[in-house]
N, C-alpha and C positions, 0 to 999 in steps of 0.2 A: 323342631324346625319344620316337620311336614305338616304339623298343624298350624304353623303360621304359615306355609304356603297355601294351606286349604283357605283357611280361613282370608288371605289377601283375594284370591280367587272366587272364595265365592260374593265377595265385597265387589270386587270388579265386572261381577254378572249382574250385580245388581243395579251397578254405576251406568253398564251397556244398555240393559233393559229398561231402565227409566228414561234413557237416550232417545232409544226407540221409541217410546211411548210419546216423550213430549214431542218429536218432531212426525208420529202419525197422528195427535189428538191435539196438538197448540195452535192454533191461527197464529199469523205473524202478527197478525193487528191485536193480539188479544195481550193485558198482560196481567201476571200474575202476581197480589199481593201478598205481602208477609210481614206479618206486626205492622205497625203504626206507620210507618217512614218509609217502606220498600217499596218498590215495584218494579217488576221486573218483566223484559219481554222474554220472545221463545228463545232467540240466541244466547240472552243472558240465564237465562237459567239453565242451558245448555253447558254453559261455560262455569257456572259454580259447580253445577252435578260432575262435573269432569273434573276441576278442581280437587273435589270433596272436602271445601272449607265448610265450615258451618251453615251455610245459609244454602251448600248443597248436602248436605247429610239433613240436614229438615226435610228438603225435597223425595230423600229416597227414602226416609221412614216413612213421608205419607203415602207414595205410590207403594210401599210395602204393606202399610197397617190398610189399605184401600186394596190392594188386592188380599190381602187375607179374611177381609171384612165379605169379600164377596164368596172365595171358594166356602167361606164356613156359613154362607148363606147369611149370616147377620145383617148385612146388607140388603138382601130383599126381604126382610123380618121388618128390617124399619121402614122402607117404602111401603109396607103392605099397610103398617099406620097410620099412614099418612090421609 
């Protein structure tokens, strides 16, 4: 039980934190696509990540695997390639 409350919790840090992220780093004009068919503005992606239907659990793996990409420095590993 208490690791399903960790575990809801720490899902819910990560739901808040991608919140934060899209509405200090999204332009309202700007929108964001996903596969072939999507596009989404700032409020709607807002409102999947908050949901956490699929199309917002894509959004938090990527701001997850993007900020992991940078503390482990891999990410300025491959801008230095460039």
């Amino acid at each position: 039980m208490e690791k399903e409350n960790n575990r809801a919790n720490f899902e819910e840090k990560w739901r808040q934190l991608v919140i934060e992220r899209v509405n200090a780093g999204m332009s309202p004009n700007l929108k964001l696509s996903i596969g072939m068919n999507t596009s989404l503005t700032k409020d709607e992606v807002i409102e999947h990540v908050k949901k956490g239907d699929e199309i917002g659990l894509q959004i938090i793996n990527l701001h997850r695997n993007f900020m992991k990409a940078q503390a482990s420095g891999q990410f300025t590993r491959v801008l230095n390639t460039v």
